[in-house]
MIDOMAR-929272 format. One record per residue (C-alpha): x, y, z; residue in one letter. Coordinates in steps of 0.5 Angstrom, whole numbers, plus 500, padded with zeros to 3 digits. Layout:
<recs>
XYZA
...
</recs>
This chain:
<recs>
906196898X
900200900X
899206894X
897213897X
894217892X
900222894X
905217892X
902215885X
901223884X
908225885X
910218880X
906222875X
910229876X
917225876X
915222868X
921224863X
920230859X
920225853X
913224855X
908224849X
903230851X
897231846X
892236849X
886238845X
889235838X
883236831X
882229828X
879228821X
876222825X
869221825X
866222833X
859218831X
862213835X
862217842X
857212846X
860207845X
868209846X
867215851X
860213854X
857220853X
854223847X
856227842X
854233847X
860232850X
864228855X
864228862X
870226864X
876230867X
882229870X
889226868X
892219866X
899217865X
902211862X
909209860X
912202856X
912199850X
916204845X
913199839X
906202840X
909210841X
905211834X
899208835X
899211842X
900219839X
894217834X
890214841X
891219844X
889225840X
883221838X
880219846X
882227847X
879230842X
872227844X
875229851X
878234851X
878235859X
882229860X
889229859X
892222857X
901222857X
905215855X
912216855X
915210851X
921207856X
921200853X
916195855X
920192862X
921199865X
913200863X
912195867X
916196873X
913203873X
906200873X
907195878X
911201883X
904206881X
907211878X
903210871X
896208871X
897204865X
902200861X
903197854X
908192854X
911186848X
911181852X
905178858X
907179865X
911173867X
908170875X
912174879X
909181876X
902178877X
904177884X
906183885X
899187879X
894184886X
897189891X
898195886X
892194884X
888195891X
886187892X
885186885X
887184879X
891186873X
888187866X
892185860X
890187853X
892185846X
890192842X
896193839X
898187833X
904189829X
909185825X
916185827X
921188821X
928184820X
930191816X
936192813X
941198810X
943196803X
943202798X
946197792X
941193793X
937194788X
930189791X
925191796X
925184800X
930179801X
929172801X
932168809X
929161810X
929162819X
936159820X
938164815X
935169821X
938166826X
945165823X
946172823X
944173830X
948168832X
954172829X
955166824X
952169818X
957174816X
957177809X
951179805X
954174799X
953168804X
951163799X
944161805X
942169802X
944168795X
941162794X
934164796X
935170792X
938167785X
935174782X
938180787X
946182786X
948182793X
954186795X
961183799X
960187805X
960184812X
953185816X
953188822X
947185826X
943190830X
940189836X
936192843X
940195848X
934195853X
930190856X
925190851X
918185849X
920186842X
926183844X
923178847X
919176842X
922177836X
927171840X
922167841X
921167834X
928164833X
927160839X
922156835X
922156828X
930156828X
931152836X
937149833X
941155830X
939160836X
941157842X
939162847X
931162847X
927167848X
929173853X
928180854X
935182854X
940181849X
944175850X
950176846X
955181849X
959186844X
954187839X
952194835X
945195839X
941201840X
936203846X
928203845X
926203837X
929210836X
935207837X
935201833X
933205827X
939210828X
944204828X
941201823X
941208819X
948209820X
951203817X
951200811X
950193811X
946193818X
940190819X
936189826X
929188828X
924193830X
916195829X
914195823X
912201823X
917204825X
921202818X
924208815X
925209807X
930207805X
931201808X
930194806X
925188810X
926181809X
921176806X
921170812X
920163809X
914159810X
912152809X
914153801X
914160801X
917167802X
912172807X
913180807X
911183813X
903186813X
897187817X
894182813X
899176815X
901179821X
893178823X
893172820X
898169825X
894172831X
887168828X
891161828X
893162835X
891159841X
890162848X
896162853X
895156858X
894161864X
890166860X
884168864X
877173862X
882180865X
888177861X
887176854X
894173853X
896170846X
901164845X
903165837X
904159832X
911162829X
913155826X
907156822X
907153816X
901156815X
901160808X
900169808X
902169815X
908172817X
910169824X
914175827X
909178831X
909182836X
901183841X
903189845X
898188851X
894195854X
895194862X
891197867X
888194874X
881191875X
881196881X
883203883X
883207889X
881214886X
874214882X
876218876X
883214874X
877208874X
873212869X
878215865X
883208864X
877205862X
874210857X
882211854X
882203854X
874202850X
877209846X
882203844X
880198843X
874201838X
873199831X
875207831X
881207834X
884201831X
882203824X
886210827X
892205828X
892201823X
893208818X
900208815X
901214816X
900212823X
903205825X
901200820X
898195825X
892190824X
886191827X
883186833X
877182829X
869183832X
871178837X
877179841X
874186841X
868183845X
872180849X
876186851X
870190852X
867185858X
874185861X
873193862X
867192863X
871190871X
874196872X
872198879X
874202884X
876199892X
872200896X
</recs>
């Protein structure tokens, strides 16, 4: 799989129309940081050109506020993410139509495989910028709580189609004090291949491995259940229906909904940046991690208390080697744009995407990963 430049242009123009596209975009952030982030100083940038990328929908927020951020210190750079899911992100990666990907999930050994040829004899960089809780949301206007209590079982229970009515007693009894209504529920899942999918199941599969039988997957593997295409759609089913409840990125929690407090050791937990770090901190490098593929393995059996184990790391990829000089550049800027104190406290707004900012020291390491990016020669 030889990528002409041509070829990789004519991906880029085939994007979908969904692509977000911010050009020239003001922020009140402050460009002090233009060394660091960009490269340049604040006379101005020297990059130029165009990137594409696609993938996760979980970080389309973080994304709008990255990109304006990167553009508005680079205004001769256009940079585009359209959020197809996280498999098709990685698909187009892989085939050259994007430059970068974002992605819910790590790639598995045959992506890897297949990152060396589309990265021109090199090797795929994977970057956990986006740390995020999971939300188990609910639609239930009589309900008169912002949280509801659910032990992990209860979570699988409901997922598995065992739990069917709100007034079940393994909800009542964890929230003696919340008047819960008779009314069935109507569990809400992705109807794509999807890294939110797949971690929010890998959740299931260890914290709840005797009720949810059908272990971590990317594609849902019940048939006949209410389901909804990327985050947006999660969102509108769950909207649409009382007694719904779904799992989404936390940032994409609409008012009105409510969220589950997942129980920890002796404890209920609601999602928040805070707890969602926390769970990042306490958790190990996966086995095949490398100094260009930061990959995390999440404790979510934690019994650990003020983590919330339903985690979603959604990883910035990006090749260690491009055939043309300014994609090389402009991935790297963009990435270090990210990846900056700067750029995840844009993120971390909530009014942007609510997310937790990496610490001091995965920063650091990031930075060394970029640091690789090269073009073929």
């Amino acid at each position: 799989m030889k990528l002409a430049g041509s070829r990789r242009l004519a991906g880029i123009a085939a994007m979908s129309a969904l692509a977000l596209t911010l050009a020239g975009c003001g922020t009140d952030s402050s460009a002090e940081d233009n060394d660091t982030t960009t490269g340049t100083d604040s006379g101005g940038s020297a990059l130029s050109g165009s990137i594409a990328g696609s993938g996760a929908s979980s970080q389309e927020a973080a994304v709008q506020g990255w990109i304006a951020g990167f553009m508005d210190q680079n205004p001769d750079v256009s940079v585009t993410y359209d959020p197809t899911g996280s498999g098709t992100g990685r698909e187009q990666f892989l085939n050259g139509t994007v430059v970068f990907a974002g992605s819910d999930a790590a790639m598995d050994e045959e992506e890897l495989e297949q990152g060396a040829e589309r990265c021109f004899d090199g090797e795929v960089i994977e970057l956990p910028l986006y740390i995020s809780p999971i939300a188990v949301a609910y639609n239930l206007p009589s309900v008169d709580a912002e949280h509801i209590n659910m032990d992990p079982e209860t979570i699988a229970g409901i997922f598995m189609g065992e739990i069917t009515s709100w007034d079940d007693p393994a909800i009542a009894d964890a929230n003696p004090d919340v008047e819960l209504p008779d009314l069935p529920i109507t569990p809400v899942n992705r109807s794509d291949d999807s890294g939110t999918t797949e971690n929010f199941t890998e959740y299931l599969s260890e914290a709840a491995g005797d009720v949810w039988t059908h272990g971590p997957v990317e594609t849902w593997p019940i048939s006949g259940t209410q389901s909804g295409a990327q985050t947006s759609g999660v969102v509108g089913v769950i909207e649409g229906a009382e007694g719904a409840i779904g799992y989404l990125d936390a940032s994409r929690v609409e008012e009105g909904m409510g969220t589950v407090a997942v129980g920890v050791g002796d404890e209920y937990v609601p999602f928040s940046p805070e707890a969602a770090a926390a769970i990042v901190d306490n958790s190990p490098a996966t086995e095949d991690a490398t100094d260009l593929r930061l990959t995390i393995d999440l404790a979510r059996d934690t019994t650990e208390a003020g983590t919330y184990p339903i985690v979603l790391i959604s990883y910035s990829i990006a090749c260690s080697q491009y055939d043309d000089e300014a994609d090389a550049a402009n991935v790297k800027a963009y990435l270090e744009y990210v990846a900056s104190p700067e750029g995840q406290d844009r993120a971390a707004q909530p009014d942007v995407a609510g997310s937790a900012p990496i610490s001091d020291d995965l920063r650091q390491r990031v930075q060394a990963a970029l640091d690789q990016i090269t073009v073929a020669g």
